[in-house]
N, C-alpha and C positions, 0 to 999 in steps of 0.2 A: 504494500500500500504506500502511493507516494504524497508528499504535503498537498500535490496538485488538486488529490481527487478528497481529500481530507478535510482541507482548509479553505472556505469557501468566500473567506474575506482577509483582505490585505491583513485588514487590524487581528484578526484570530494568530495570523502566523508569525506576523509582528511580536503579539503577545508571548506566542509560543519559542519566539529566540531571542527577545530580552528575559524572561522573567523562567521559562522551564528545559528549555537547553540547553545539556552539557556539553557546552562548545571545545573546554578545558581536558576532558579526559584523556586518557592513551586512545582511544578510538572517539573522535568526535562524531556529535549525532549528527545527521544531515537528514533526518525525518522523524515527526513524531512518534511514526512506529516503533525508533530508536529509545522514544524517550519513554513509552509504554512497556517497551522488554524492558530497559533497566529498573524501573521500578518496581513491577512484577519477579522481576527475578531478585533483587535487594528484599523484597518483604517477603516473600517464599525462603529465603534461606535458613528463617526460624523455624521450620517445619521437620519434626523428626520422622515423619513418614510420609513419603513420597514428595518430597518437594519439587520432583520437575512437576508431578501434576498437579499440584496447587497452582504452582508457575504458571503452565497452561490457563489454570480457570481463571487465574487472578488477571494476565493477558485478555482472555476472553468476553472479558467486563471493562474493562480500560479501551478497547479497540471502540472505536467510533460516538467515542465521548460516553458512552452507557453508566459509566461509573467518572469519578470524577470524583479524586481523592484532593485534600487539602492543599493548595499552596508552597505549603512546607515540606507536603509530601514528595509532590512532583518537582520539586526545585531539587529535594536533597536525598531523594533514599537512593544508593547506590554510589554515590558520589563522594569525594576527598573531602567534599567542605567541611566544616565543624560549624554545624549549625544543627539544631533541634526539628525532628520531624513534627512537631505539635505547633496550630497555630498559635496558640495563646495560653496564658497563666493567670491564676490569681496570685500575688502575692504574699508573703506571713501578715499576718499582722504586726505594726509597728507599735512596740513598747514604748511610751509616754516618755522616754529619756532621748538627748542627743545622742546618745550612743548607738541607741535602735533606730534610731530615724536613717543614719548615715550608713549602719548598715545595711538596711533595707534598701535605701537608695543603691548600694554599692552592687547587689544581688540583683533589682531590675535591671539598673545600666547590663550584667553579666546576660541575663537572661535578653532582652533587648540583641545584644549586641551578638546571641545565638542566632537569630531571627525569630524570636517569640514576643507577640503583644504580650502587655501582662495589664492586669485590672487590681487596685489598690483602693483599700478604706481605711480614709482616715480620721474616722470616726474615733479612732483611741487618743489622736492628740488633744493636750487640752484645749481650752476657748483662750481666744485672745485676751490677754490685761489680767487673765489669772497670774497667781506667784507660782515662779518655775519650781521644779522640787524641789533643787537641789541646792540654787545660784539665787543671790537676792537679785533675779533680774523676773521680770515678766515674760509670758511665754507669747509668741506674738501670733498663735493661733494656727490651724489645719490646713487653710487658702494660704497663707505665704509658704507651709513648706512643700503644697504645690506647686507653685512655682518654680521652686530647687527642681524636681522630675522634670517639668517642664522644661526649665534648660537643660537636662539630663541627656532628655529625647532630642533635642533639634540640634546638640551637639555629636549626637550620635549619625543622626543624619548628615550631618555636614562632611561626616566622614565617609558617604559612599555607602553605609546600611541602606536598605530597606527601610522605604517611610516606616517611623515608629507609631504603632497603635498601643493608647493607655485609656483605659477607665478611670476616672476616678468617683468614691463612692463617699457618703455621708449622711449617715443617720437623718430624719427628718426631726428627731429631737435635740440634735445635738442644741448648742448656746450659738453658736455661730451657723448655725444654718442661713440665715438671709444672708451671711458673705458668699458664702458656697453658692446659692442660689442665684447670686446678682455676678457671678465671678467674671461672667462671658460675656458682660454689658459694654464692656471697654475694649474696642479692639487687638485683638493681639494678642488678649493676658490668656492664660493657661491654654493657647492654640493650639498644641500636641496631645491635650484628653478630651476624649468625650465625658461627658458630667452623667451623672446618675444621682438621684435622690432615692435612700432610704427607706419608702412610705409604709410606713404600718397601721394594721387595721386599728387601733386606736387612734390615731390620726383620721382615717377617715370617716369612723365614726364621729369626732369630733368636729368636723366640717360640716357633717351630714347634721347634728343636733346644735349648731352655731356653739360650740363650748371653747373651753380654753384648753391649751395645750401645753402642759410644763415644759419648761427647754433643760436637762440634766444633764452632769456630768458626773462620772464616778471616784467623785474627791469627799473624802468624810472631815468632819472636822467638830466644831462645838454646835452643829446645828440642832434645830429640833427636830421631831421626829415629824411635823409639819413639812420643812423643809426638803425631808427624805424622801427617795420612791427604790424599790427594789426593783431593778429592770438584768432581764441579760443586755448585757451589752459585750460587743464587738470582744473578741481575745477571751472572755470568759468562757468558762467554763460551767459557771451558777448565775445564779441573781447577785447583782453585785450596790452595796449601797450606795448609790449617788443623790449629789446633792440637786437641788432645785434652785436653779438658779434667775428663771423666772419665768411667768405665766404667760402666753401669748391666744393673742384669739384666733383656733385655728381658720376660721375662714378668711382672716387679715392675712397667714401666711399661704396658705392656699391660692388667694387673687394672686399674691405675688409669685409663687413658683407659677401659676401661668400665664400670667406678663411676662417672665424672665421668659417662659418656652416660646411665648407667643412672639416676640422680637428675635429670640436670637437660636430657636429652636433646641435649647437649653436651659433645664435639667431635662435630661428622659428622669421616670418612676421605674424604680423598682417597688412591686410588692413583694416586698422581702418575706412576710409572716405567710403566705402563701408558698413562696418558693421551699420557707423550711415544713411549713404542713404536708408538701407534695413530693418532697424529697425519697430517692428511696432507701439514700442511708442517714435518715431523721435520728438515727437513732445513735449515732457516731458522728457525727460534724452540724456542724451549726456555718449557714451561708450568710455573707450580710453583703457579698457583689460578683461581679459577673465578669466572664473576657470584653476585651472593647468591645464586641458588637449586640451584646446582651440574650448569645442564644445557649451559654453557657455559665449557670450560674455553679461554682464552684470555691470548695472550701480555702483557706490557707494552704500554697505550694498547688493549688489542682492545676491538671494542664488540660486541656482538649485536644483532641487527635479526632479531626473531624473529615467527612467526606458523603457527596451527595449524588444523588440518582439521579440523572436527566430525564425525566419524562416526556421528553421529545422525540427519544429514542425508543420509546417503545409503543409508539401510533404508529397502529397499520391504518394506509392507504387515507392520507390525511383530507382532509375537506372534501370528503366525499362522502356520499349516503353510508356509505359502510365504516367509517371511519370509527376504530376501534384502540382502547389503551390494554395493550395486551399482560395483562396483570398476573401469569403466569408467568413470563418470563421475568415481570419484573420481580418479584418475588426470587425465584431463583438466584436473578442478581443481588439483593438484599441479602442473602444469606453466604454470599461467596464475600460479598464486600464485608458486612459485618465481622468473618475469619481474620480479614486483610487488613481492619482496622486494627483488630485486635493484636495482630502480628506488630505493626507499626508501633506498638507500648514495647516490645520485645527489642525493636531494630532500631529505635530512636537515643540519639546522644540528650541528657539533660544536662541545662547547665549548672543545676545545683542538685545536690543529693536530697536532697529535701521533695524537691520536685519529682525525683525517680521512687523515691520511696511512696509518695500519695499515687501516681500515676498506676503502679504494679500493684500498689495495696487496692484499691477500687475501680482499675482495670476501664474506667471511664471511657467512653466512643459517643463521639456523635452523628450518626446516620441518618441523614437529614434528605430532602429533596429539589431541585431546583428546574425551571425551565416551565411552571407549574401551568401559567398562565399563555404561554406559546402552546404548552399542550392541550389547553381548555378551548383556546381558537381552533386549532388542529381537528379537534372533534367539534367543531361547530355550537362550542357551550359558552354562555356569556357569563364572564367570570362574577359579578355581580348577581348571578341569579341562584336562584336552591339549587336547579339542577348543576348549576358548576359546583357550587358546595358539594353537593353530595357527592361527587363527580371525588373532589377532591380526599373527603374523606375515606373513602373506597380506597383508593390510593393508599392513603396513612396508613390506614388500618392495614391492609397487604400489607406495608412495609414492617410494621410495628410487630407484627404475628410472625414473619419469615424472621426478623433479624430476633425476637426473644426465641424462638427456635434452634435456631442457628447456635444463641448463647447458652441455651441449656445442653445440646448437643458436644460443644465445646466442655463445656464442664465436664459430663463426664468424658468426654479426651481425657482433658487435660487439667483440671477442677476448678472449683469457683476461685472467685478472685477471695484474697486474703482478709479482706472486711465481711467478708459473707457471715452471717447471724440467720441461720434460716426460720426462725420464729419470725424475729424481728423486722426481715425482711417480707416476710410474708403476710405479716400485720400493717406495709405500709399503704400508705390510701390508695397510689397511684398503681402500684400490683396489687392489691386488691379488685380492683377495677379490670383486670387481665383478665382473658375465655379460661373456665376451669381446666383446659387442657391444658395450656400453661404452666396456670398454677399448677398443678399436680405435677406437669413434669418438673418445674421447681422444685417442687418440695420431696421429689422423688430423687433428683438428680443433680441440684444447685444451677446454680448458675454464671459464665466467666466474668459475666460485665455486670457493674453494677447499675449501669445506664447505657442506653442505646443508642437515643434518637435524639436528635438537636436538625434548626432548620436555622441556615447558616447565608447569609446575603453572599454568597460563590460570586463577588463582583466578580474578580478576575477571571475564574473559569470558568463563568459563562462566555465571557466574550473569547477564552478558547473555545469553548463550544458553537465557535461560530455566530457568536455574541445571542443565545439564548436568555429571555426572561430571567433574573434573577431568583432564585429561591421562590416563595410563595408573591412574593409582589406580583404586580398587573406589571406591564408593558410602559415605562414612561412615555417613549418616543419612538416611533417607527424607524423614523429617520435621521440623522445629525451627526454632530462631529463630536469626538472623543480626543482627547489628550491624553498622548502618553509620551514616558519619557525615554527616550531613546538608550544604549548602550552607556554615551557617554556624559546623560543626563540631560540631555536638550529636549525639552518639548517638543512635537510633533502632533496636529491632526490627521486623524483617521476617521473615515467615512465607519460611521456607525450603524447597521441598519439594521433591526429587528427577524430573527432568525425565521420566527413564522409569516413576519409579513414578507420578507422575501421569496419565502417558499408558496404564498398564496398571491404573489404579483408573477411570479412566473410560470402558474397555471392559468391565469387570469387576465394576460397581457391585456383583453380589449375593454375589460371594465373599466370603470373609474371610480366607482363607489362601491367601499366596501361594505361586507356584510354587515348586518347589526349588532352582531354578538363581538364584533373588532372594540375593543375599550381600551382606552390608555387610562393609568392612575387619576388623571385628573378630573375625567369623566365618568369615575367611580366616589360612590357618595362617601363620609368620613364612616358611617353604619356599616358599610359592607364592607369596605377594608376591614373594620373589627372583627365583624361578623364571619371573615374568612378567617381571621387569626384563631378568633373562640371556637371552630369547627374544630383546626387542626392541635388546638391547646392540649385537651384532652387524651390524645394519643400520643404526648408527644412528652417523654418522661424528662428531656433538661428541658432548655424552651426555647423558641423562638425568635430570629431577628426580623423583625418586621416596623414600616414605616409607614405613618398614615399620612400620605397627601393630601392639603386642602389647599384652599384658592388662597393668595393672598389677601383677598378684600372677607375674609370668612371675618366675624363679630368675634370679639374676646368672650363671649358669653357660650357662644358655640363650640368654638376651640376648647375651652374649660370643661366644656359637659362631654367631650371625646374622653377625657382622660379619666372620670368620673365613672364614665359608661364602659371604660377599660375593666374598669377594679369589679363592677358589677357582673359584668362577663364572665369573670374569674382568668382573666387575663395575669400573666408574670412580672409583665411590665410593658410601657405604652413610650414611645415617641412618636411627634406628629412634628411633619413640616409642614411648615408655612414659607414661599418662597419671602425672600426681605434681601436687604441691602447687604447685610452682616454676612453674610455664607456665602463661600464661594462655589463654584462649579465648575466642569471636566464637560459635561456635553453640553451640545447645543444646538438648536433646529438650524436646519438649513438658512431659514429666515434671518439666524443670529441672533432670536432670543435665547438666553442661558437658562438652560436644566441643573437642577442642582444634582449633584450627586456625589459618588465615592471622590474621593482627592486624586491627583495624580498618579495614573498609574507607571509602575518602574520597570 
């Protein structure tokens, strides 16, 4: 197979020899199919029985984009570099001392400078104008020692890394939350993280009933027992006593976390008190944030080792009366990928021991899917409708059934991963919710992984996949230009065109109007974005990246009741954009208005 008949746009192959071929080796690649054997044969070498035929199946799922493992994977398994097969990290928690801050720092820069995002809460440091522990000096608060990361990452970049991706995370009670919240208002400041807020159901309960909201820290001192509240918080391990440092009205801070989103698309929410209710090791780690793109929430040191199914690839005979998502094979693929993820914990370098040790102890993968909404065109389904819903959840579910399959099968290979608690596990919500065949073979036979499924924005390798729909999103843009950054770091447009719509313009040459069930994002209401997120929530044991487009000129009262109607849903966590002046953009209509989207790609 040669790139000719593979890569069906400049920018796909473009993508494919900046950012996933090994130009550098003793045999350079000169085709993708180069870059598919190496991979396949690097994550098969873990196999103590039969590893040329895993090789083969693992090939057999990578050939024509059908599988479409992470970033990291395809850049590095097989290869000399010293970089990390996982895309992203949660960090430890940072100790309330300069000692822990500086390490912590010195551990992302490490991990960073592997090729791994990492996502950080800094929720343990104290509030600004407290007394430091140790030094009769003031502690100058959680927002300026973001900033330190901040220049952490863009000096990393300046060295030729891969753009840095960072989270950063804060309790919605902390004392300094309106800094955090207001951090992104100024141009420029903290421009290397995405922000995330904390939200817990107490919190929204308290917006919901107009009440006040105590703002705590967990500093004891001569207070009264008034003053106190027993909360977990961040690094604990119990309820820890903190003090009350003072009372705010939560709907006063509520308006403002959605003016801040509403200008500058910043804080996304985390509902964090759901993430730890649905977790399936609730019962061993306690989450309070997630990798930058928020479709993996993960403890201190967790990593993600992720990768997604194209569903584009598996329509027979598309936009035609018979047009079918052939859900037996994808299934099949779910369960060979799911091996190869699992292999990837086995074959991957960490850059800290800490990181290898959560990674092999909870065996974490996320199998997620993308292309979702090129494939809903394909079969003639309008992504905003039940029938695309349903459409999609069909989908999930195959996938979710073949990849726990898959893991219990594994287990007994090869056994459950080293955190396994089979009671405990078996008691959580979200396998509880599992077909009793499952269950049973769980509890018959364990299980490898402790988590499965993640739905991951595959900016990049969609547009190798010949620029396919991202993940579960609609379609921004049929047509426009993309930026990306050449070998030697120079920008470059690229003709960007929509995989489906291309493939329904060259069956169609004499039409000129497309079908009705054809939607782009912005022609999809902020309800049905949701409504497509809440389908696939439920199946889907980490969670989600997903982005909810609205018009610029949408009401601040609207925008607000998205993020509202997020929590109600039983959604993980909600970002919505609004286009604005502040955010920059990579594509752009032919016309030359600007689409916002991912950053420059490298």
């Amino acid at each position: 197979m040669t790139n000719e008949n593979v890569f069906e746009t400049r920018l796909a192959k473009d993508i494919w020899e900046t950012k996933y071929r090994y130009a550098r080796g003793p045999v350079p690649e000169v085709s993708v199919t180069d870059t598919w054997q190496r991979v396949a044969r690097a994550i098969s070498r873990v196999e103590a029985n039969d590893p040329d035929g895993w090789r083969a199946r693992f090939l057999g799922v990578l050939e024509g984009f059908k599988f479409l493992p992470g970033g990291r994977i395809l850049a590095g398994a097989g290869t000399r570099h010293s970089t990390t097969l996982c895309n992203c990290f949660v960090m430890g928690f940072i100790d309330d001392s300069m000692e822990s801050i500086f390490e912590r720092l010195k551990e992302g820069a490490l991990t960073m400078q592997w090729g791994g995002g990492i996502g950080v809460d800094f929720s343990t440091l104290r509030p600004q104008g407290v007394a430091a522990a140790t030094r009769n000096t003031t502690a100058s608060g959680p927002v300026s020692f973001m900033s330190v990361w901040d220049a952490m990452c863009g000096a990393l970049m300046s060295t030729g890394s891969r753009r840095g991706a960072m989270m950063g995370t804060l309790r919605c009670d902390h004392p300094d939350v309106r800094t955090f919240v207001n951090a992104k208002r100024t141009a420029g400041v903290l421009s290397n993280f995405n922000l995330s807020l904390q939200v817990t159901d107490e919190f929204m309960a308290a917006v919901a009933a107009d009440a006040s909201l105590p703002l705590c820290f967990p500093l004891a001192g001569s207070e009264t027992a008034a003053q106190m509240r027993l909360l977990r918080w961040p690094g604990a391990d119990a309820e820890l006593p903190c003090r009350v440092f003072a009372s705010v009205s939560a709907t006063d801070l509520w308006h403002e976390i959605m003016s801040a989103a509403f200008e500058t698309a910043e804080p996304g929410v985390l509902f964090v008190d759901r993430i730890n209710q649905l977790n399936n090791l609730y019962y061993c780690e306690h989450i309070t944030t997630t990798n930058p793109c928020g479709e993996i929430p993960l403890p201190p040191y967790g990593a993600c080792v992720l990768g997604s199914l194209n569903l584009t690839a598996f329509v027979r005979d598309p936009f035609s009366r018979g047009a079918e998502l052939q859900l037996e094979e994808l299934g099949h693929a779910a369960a060979v990928a799911t091996r190869f993820l699992d292999n990837v914990i086995d074959c991957s370098a960490f850059p800290l021991s800490e990181q290898r040790e959560q990674a092999q102890g909870a065996r974490r993968i996320g199998l997620g899917l993308t292309g979702l909404a090129d494939a809903l065109m394909m079969l003639g389904l309008d992504y905003a409708s039940d029938a695309g819903r349903g459409l999609a959840e069909t989908t999930m579910r195959c996938v979710r059934d073949a990849a726990y399959r898959a893991s219990i099968g594994l287990a007994e290979e090869k056994g459950s991963f080293p955190f396994y608690d089979r009671d405990a596990y078996l008691a959580g919500e979200y396998v509880g919710d599992l077909p009793d065949d499952l269950r049973d073979g769980i509890a018959r036979s364990g299980i490898r992984n402790s988590h499965l499924l993640a739905i991951a924005p595959t900016g990049t390798i969609s547009l190798l996949a010949n620029n396919i729909s991202s993940g579960i999103e609609p379609v921004f843009a049929y047509e426009g230009q993309r930026r990306v950054l050449d070998r030697t770091g120079e920008p470059e447009a690229r003709e960007a065109i929509d995989y489906a719509y291309a493939l329904w313009r060259a069956r169609n040459s004499r039409q000129t109007r497309l079908p009705a069930y054809f939607k782009t994002a912005q022609e999809i209401s902020a309800e049905d974005h949701l409504q497509m997120q809440a389908t696939m929530q439920p199946l889907v044991d980490n969670s989600i990246s997903k982005t909810i487009n609205v018009p610029e000129h949408i009401s601040k009262e609207d925008f607000a009741f998205i993020y509202a109607r997020a929590h109600e849903l039983g959604l993980k966590g909600c970002t919505v954009f609004r286009p604005n002046a502040v955010r920059g953009s990579v594509l752009s209509r032919s016309s030359g208005e600007a689409i916002p989207g991912c950053p420059l790609e490298r």
